[in-house]
Structures are given as C-alpha cells and as structure tokens.
C-alpha positions as CSV (number, residue, x, y, z in Angstrom):
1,X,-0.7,20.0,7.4
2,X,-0.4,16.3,6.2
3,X,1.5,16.8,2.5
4,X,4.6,15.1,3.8
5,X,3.1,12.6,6.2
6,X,3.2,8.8,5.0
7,X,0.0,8.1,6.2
8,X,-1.4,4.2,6.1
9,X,-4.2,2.5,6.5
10,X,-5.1,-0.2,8.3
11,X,-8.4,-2.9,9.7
12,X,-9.5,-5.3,12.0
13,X,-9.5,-8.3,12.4
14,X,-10.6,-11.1,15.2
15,X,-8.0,-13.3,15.2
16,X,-4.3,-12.3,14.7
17,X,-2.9,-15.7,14.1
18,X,-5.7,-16.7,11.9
19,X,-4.5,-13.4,9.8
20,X,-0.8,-13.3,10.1
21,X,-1.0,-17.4,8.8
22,X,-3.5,-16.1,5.3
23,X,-1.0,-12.7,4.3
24,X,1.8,-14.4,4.8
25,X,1.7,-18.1,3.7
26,X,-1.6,-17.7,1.5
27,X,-1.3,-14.4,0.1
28,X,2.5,-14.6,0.1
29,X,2.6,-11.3,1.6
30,X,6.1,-10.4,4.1
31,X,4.3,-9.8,7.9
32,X,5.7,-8.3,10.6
33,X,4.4,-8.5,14.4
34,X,4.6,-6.0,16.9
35,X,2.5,-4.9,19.8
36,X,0.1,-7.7,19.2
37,X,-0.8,-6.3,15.8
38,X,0.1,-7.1,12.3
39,X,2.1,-4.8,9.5
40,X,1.5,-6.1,6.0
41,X,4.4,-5.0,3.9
42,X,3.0,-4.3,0.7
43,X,5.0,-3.4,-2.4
44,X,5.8,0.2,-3.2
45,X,6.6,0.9,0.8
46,X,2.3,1.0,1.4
47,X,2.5,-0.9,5.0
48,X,-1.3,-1.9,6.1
49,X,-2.1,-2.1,9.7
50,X,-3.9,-5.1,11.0
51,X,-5.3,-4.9,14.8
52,X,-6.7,-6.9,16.7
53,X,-10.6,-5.8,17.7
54,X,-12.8,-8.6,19.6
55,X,-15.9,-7.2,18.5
56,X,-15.1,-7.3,15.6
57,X,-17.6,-7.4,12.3
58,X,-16.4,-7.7,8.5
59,X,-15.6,-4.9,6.3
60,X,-18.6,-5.3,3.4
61,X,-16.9,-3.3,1.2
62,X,-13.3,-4.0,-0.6
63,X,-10.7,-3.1,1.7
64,X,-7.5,-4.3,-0.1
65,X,-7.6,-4.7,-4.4
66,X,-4.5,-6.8,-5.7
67,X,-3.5,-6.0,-9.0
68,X,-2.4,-8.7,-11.0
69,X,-1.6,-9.1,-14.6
70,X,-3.8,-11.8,-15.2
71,X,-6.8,-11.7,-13.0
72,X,-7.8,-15.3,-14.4
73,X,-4.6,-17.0,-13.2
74,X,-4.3,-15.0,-9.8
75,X,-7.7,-16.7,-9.1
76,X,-6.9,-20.4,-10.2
77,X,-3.6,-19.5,-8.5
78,X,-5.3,-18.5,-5.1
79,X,-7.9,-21.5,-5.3
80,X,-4.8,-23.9,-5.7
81,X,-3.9,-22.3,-2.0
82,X,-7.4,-22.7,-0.7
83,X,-9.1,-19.5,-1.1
84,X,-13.0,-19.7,-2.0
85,X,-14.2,-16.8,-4.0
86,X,-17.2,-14.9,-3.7
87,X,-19.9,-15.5,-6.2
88,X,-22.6,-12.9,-7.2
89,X,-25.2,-12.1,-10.0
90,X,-22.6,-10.5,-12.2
91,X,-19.5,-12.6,-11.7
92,X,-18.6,-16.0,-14.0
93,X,-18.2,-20.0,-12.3
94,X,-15.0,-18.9,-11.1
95,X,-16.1,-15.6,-9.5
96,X,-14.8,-12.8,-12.0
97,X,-16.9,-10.0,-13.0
98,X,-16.2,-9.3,-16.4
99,X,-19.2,-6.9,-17.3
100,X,-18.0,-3.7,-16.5
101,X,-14.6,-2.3,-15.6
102,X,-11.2,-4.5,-15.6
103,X,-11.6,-7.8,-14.3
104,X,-12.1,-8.5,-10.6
105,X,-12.6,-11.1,-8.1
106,X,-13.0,-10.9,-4.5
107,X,-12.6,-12.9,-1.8
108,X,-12.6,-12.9,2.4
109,X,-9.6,-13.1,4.8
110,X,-10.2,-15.6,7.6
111,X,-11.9,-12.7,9.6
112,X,-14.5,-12.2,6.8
113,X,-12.9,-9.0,5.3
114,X,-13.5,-8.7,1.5
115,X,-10.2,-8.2,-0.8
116,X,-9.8,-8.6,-4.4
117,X,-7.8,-9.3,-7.2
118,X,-8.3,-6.8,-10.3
119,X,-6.5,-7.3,-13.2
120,X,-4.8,-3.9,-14.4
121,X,-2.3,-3.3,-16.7
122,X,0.7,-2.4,-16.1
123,X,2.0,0.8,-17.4
C-alpha cells in the first residue's frame, strides 16, 4: 500500500521561532515555514516536520542523529555556536561516548528534544 509513498517524519516542538532560529542559523540547516509549522530540509530529499504543540514535553529518546565525519570536531564545532552537550556516565568532558558503537554526542533543541551527532563513515 505504502512502497511508493515518500513518507516523513516529523516532532514537536513549543516554540516555533525558538526552533526555526537553532536549524537554521545554529544547525545550519535550510527551513521553510508554512502553515505555522516548520520543514527542515535535510540532505538526501528527507524533509522533517516540525509542529507546533503547546503541551508540549521533550522527546527522551534521539529523534534526529547527524552524521558527521569527525564527531570530535562537529562537537567543538557546535559548542563554538553555543550548543551545550549532554553529559552522562559513559560519555568523555566533552560529551562523546566512545565505549561502544561509533562515536556519538547528543544534544537538545531549544524545546528540549534530544539530537545527535554520530560520527560514521562515509562509504
């Protein structure tokens, strides 16, 4: 029924200014606005809703992982710009977890949703 719809997904978020200002001139990531809600334009044609929900409580999972190259510079990289990342048992002074799998840290948006950066290699 769904093999040749381009499905999406998509989250929410409390404040849509507070959001469109962090994915576009933090994250670097091209926004558009329509209908009161947010499109993140994400390489590789994978748009990401974002919609505005008053009641609104943070995702405690990872809802977007950003590969990177080098997940030691994305992070010095995104601290330059003001992000704070999460620190936890397993993760290093900067807030990578090296232990097990590739290299990831997260983060929050300004409406407390986690994100990452994992450092994959490109093939």
């Amino acid at each position: 029924m769904f093999e040749h719809t381009k499905a999406f997904s998509g989250f929410s978020v409390d404040d849509i200014p507070a959001a469109k200002s962090f994915y576009e001139k933090t994250l670097g990531i091209r926004v558009s606005e329509e209908n009161g809600m947010l499109t993140l334009h994400i390489a590789g044609e994978r748009d990401t809703l974002i919609y505005p929900k008053p009641d609104h409580t943070p995702a405690t999972f990872t809802i977007l992982n950003f590969p990177v190259a080098d997940v030691e510079s994305a992070v010095d990289e995104l601290v330059r710009r003001g992000v704070r990342f999460e620190h936890y048992d397993s993760t290093d002074e900067k807030g990578i977890m090296r232990a097990y799998g590739p290299p990831i840290a997260w983060f929050r948006d300004p409406a407390g949703n986690v994100l990452s950066v994992i450092q994959i290699e490109e093939r």
